[in-house]
C-alpha positions as semicolon CSV with decimal commas, in nm:
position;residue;x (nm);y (nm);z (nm)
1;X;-0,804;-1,624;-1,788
2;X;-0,759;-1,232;-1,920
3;X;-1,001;-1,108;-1,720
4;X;-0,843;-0,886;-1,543
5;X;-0,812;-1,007;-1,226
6;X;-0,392;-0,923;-1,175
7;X;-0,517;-0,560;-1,232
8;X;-0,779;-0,524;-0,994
9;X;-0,552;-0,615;-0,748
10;X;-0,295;-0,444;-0,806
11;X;-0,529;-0,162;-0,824
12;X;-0,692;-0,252;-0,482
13;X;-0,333;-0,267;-0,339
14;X;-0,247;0,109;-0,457
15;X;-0,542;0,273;-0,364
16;X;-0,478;0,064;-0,017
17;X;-0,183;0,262;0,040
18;X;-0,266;0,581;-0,110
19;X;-0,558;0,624;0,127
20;X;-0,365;0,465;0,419
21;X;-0,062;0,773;0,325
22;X;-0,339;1,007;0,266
23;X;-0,513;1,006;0,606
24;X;-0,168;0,921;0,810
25;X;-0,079;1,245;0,725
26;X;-0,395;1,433;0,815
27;X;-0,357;1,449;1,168
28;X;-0,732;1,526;1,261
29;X;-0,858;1,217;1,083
30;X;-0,876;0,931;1,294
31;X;-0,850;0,616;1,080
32;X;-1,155;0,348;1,135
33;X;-1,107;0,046;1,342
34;X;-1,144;-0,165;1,021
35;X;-0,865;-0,009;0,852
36;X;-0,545;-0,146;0,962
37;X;-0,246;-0,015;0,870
38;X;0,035;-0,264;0,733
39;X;0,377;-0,265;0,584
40;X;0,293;-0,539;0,313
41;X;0,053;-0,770;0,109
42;X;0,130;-1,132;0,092
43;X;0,036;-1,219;-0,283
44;X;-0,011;-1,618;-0,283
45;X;0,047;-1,771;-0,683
46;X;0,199;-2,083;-0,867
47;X;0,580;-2,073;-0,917
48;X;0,545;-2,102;-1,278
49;X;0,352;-1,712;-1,246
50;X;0,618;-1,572;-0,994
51;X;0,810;-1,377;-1,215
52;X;0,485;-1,284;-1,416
53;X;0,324;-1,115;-1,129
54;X;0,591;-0,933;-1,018
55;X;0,634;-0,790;-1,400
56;X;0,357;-0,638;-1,346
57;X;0,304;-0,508;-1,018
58;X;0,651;-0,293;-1,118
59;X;0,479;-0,189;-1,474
60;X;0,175;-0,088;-1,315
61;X;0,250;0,059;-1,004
62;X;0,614;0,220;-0,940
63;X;0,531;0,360;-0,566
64;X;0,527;-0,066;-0,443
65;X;0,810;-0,214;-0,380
66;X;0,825;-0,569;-0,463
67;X;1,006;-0,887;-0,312
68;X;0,965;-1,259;-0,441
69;X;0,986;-1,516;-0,193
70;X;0,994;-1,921;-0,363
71;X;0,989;-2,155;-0,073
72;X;1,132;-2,571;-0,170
73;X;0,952;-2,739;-0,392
């Protein structure tokens, strides 16, 4: 616990997309095969940190948008 870990991926998630937006908009860069270009990151976490995690994805980074999905149970 509290070390960081929420951050880093949020972090990794945001630079993701700013390099994705970055070289989509470059049209003589060719993106590498292992880059694939999506419209979303599944985030998997207990119900009882939903609400938590999507806190702070919308403190930390503004440019994601950010949906909640709770399945039964």
């Amino acid at each position: 616990m509290g070390l960081g870990k929420s951050l880093c991926i949020i972090a990794l998630i945001a630079k993701h997309k700013e390099t994705l937006t970055a070289l989509s908009n470059t049209p003589s860069v060719q993106l590498p095969k292992w880059i694939k270009q999506s419209s979303g990151t599944l985030i998997v976490c207990p119900a009882s940190v939903l609400g938590q995690r999507k806190l702070e994805l919308e403190k930390h980074c503004k440019a994601l948008t950010v949906a909640t999905f709770h399945g039964k149970g």
